[in-house]
N, C-alpha and C positions, 0 to 999 in steps of 0.2 A: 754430611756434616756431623762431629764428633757431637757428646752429649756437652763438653764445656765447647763447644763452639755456638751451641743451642743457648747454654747459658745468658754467655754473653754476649751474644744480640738478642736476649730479653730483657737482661741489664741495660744496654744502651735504651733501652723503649721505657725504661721506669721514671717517674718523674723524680725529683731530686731527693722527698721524704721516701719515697717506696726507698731507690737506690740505699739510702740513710740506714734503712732499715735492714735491708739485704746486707749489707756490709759488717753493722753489728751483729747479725744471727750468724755469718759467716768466720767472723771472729771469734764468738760463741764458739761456735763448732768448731774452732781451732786449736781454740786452749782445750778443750774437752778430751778429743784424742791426744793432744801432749801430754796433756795429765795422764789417760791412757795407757801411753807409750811409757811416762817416766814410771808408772806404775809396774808396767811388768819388768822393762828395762832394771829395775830396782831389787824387784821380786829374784829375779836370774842370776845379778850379782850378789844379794845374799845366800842363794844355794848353794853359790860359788864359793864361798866362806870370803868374799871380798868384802874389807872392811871400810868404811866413809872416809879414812885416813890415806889410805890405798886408794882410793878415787880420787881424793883431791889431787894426792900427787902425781895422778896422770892426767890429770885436768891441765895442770901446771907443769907439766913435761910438753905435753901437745900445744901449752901457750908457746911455750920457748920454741920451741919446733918449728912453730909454726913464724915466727919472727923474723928466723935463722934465714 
């Protein structure tokens, strides 16, 4: 059995408030590494001399992209 298969069939044994609980700490701990990620993801593109103007527009090239 993997460690999230351990997980969650510990999850299913928790009563509704543990579960409650589990799920907000797990959320926690989701935004924390994204923040994380956008942190160094950010850091890279400024080394890069890539500028916020230059991000958006590929933010907004990959929307259309992705429509197409």
């Amino acid at each position: 059995m993997t460690k999230v298969e351990e997980i969650v069939a510990a999850a299913e044994r928790l009563s509704a408030s543990e579960f409650e609980r589990l799920r907000k700490t797990l959320d926690r701990l989701e935004k924390s590494r994204w923040e994380s990620e956008l942190r160094a993801t950010t850091d890279e593109l400024r080394k890069a001399g890539v500028t916020d103007q230059q991000i958006d527009q590929m933010v907004m090239r990959r929307r259309r992209e992705s429509r197409a």
